[in-house]
C-alpha positions in Angstrom: 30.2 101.4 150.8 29.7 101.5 147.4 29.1 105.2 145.4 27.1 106.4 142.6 29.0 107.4 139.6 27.6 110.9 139.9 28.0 111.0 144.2 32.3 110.2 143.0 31.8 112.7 140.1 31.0 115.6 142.5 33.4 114.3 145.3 36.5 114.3 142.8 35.0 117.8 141.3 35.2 119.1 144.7 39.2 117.6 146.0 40.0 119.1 142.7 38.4 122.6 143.1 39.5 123.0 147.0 43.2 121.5 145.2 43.2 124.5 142.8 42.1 127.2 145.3 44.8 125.9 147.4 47.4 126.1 145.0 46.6 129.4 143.5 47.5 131.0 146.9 51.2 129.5 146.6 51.7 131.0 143.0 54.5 133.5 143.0 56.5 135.7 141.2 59.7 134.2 142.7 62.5 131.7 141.3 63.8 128.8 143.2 65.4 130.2 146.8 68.3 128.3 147.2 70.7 126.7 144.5 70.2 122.7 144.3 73.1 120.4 142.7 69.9 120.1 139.6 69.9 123.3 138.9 71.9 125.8 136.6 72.2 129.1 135.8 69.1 129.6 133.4 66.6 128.6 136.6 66.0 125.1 135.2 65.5 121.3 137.3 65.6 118.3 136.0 64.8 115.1 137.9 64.2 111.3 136.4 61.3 108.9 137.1 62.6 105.4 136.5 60.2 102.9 138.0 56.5 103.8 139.5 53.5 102.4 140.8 50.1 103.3 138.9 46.4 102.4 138.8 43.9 103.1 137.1 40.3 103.4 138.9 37.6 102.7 136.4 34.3 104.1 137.4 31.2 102.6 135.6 30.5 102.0 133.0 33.6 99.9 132.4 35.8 100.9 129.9 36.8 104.3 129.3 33.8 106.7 130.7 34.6 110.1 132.1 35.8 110.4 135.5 38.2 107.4 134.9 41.1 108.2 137.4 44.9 107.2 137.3 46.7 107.2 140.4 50.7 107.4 140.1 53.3 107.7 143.0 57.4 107.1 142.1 60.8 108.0 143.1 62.2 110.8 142.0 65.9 110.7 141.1 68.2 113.4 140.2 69.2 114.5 136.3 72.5 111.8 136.2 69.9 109.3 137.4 72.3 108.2 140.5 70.9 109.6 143.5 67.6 109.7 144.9 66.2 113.1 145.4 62.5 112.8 146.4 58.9 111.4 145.3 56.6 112.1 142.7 52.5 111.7 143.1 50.0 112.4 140.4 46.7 111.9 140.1 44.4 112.5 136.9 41.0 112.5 136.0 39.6 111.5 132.4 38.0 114.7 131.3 37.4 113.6 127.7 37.9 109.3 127.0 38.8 108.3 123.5 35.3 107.1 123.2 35.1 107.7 119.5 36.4 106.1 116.2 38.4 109.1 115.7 39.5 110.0 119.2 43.5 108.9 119.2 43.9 110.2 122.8 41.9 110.4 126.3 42.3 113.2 127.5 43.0 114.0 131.5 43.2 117.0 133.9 46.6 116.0 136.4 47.9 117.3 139.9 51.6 116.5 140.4 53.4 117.3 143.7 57.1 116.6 143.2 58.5 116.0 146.8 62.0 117.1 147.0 64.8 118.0 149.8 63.4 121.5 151.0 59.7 121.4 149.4 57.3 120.8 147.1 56.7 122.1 143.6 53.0 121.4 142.1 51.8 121.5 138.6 48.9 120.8 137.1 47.7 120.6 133.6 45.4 118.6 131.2 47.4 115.1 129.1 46.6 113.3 126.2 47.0 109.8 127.2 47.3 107.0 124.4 45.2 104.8 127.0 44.5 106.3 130.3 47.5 102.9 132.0 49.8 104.5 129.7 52.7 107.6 129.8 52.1 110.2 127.6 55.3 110.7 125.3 55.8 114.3 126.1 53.9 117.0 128.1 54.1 120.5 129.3 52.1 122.0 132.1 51.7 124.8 134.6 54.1 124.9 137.3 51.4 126.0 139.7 53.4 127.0 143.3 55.8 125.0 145.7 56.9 125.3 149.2 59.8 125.7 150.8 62.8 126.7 149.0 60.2 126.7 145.9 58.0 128.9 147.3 56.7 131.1 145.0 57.8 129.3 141.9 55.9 129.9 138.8 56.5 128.5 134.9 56.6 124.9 133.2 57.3 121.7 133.9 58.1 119.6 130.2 57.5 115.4 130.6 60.1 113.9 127.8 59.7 109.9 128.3 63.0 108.3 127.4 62.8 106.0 123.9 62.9 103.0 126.5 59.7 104.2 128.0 60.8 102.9 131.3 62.4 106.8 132.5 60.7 109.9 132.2 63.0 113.4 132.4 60.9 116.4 134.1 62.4 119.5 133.2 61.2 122.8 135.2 61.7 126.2 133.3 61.2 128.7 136.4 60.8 132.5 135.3 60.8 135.3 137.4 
């Protein structure tokens, strides 16, 4: 079956609205419930992405257009790097492609679910992506709710890709 770019417009508009509206139920006013071996004292988690599997779905026209999707899933692993700790999955949509001589960056609303012993913990935010295949260098976005020990969780989530480019750190800032 193949779709109209406008029928796969609407139909990622609306996984993306019913997304938000879902998540804006779980946003809290609470910290973190229980103490895990990544956290310390000031409410902060940091977990390492090492190796992950992404596409890119490009929608016509070829090339960069709007609605250009990248699909991510990878193993999360915990601050030291030594010991698995749960899954990462992201996907983003090209809100704004670098389609211009002076664009530098495409620009992308995300969803990330960070799967980890206990629950989840979503963000979501838009990215500036030197080409939509590639990692941005740094990032901050919404923590937007969590479940589990993390529900209720509200603040940031900082991306900080490694000078190697092949780990990324994710560092969560809770607040009460």
């Amino acid at each position: 079956m193949v779709l109209s770019r406008t029928k796969v417009a609407v139909l990622v508009a609306m996984v993306v609205a019913a997304l938000g509206i879902g998540l804006m139920g779980a946003v809290g006013s609470a910290s973190p419930k229980d103490d895990d071996q990544n956290n310390n004292k000031e409410g902060n988690l940091t977990v390492l992405v090492k190796s992950r599997e992404a596409s890119v779905v490009d929608l016509d026209p070829k090339g960069s257009s709007q609605g250009d999707m990248r699909v991510v899933n990878a193993p999360l692993y915990n601050a030291s790097g030594k010991q698995k700790v749960g899954r990462f999955d992201v996907v983003c949509v090209s809100t704004d492609p670098a389609d211009e001589a002076n664009e530098k960056y495409h620009m992308a609303q995300c969803t990330y679910t960070y799967t980890l012993a206990g629950g989840e913990i979503t963000a979501q935010g838009v990215s500036a992506f030197p080409k939509l295949s590639e990692i941005p260098s740094t990032a901050v976005d919404a923590v937007s709710g969590g479940t589990g020990k993390y529900a209720g969780v509200r603040g940031e989530v900082s991306l900080q890709t490694r000078a190697n480019k092949a780990i990324s750190a994710f560092t969560f800032h809770f607040v009460d």
